[in-house]
VMD Tcl script that draws the C-alpha trace (Angstrom):
set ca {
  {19.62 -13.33 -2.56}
  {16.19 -14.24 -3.40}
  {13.33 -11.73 -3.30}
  {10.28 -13.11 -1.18}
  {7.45 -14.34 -3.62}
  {5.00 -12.18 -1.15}
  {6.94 -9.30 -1.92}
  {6.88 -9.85 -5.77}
  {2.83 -10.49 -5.63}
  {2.37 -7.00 -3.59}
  {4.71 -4.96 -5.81}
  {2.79 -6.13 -8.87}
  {-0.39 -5.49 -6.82}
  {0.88 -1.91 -5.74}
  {1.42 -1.38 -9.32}
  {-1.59 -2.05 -10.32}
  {-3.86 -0.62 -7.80}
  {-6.66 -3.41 -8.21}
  {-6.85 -6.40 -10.41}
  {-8.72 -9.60 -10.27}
  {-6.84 -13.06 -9.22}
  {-6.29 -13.93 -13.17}
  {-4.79 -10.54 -14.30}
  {-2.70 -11.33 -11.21}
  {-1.71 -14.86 -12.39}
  {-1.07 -13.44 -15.91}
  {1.18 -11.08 -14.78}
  {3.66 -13.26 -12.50}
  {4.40 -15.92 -15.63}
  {4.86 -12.65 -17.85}
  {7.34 -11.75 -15.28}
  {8.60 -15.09 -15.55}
  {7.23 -16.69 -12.00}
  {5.14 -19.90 -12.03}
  {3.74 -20.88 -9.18}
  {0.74 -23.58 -7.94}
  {-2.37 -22.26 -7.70}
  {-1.82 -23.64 -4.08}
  {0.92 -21.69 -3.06}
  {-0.71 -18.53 -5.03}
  {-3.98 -18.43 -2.51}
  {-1.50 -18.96 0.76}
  {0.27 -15.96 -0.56}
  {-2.56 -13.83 -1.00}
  {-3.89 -15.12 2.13}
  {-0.71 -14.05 4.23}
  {-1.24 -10.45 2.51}
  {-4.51 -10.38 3.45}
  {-3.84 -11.54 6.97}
  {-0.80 -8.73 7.40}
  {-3.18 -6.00 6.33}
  {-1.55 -5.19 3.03}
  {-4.15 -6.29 0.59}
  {-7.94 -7.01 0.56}
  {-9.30 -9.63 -1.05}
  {-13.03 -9.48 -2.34}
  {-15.02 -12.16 -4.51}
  {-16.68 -10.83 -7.98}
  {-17.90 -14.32 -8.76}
  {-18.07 -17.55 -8.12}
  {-14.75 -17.98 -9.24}
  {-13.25 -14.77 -9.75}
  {-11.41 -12.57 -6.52}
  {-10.80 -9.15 -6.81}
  {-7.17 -7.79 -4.57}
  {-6.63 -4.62 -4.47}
  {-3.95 -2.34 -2.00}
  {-5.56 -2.00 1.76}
  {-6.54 1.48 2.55}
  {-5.22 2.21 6.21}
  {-7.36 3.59 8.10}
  {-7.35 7.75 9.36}
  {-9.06 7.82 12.41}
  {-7.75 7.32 16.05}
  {-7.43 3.88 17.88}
  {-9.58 4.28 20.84}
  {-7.09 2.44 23.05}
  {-4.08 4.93 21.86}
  {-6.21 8.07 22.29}
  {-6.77 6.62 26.18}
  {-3.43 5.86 26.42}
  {-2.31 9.41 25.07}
  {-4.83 10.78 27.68}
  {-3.15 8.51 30.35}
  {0.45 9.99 29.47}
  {-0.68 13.77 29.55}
  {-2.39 13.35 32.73}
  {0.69 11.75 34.14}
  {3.01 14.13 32.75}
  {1.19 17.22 34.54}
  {0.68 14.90 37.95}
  {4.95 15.63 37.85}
  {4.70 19.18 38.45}
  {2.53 19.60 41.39}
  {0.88 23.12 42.58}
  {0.40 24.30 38.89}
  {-3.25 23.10 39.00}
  {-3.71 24.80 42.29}
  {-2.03 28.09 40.72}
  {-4.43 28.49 37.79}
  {-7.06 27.76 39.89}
  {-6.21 31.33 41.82}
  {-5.58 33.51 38.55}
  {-9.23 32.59 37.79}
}
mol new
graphics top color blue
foreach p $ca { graphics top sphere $p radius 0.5 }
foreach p [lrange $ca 0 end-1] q [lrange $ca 1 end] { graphics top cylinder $p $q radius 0.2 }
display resetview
């Protein structure tokens, strides 16, 4: 069974950390792969597009790719949705708002 050629362009990418589209070019026929320059953007472009790599231009002719940081902070639609699961969740037990409402 064949390994994806996506999958061998991100591994060499992961090992790198950042490299430019050459370095990147260089490495796959070390490893052996040849592929058209073609077929070597619509790879990188598919990366790009699922969020695994980001793809910047140095120069005219020269890209840097590098390993896409993911991002820390909250998605504003999970944190409402999160927000609209607690408040459901304490709507099932009804009469404990009304009880802490007595004690203070």
């Amino acid at each position: 069974m064949a390994i994806p050629l996506r999958n061998i362009v991100y591994e060499k990418i992961k090992i790198a950390g950042s490299l430019t589209d050459s370095e990147l070019s260089k490495a796959l026929i070390k490893a052996g792969i040849s592929i058209p320059e073609d077929e070597f953007n619509k790879t990188l472009l598919n990366l790009e597009i699922y969020g695994l790599i980001k793809v910047t231009w140095l120069t005219k002719e020269d890209r840097r790719i590098e390993i896409a940081e993911k991002e820390e902070g909250e998605d504003e639609i999970e944190k409402q949705n999160m927000e609209n699961l607690e408040r459901e969740y304490e709507s099932g037990f009804p009469g404990v708002d009304q009880e802490q409402e007595i004690e203070e």
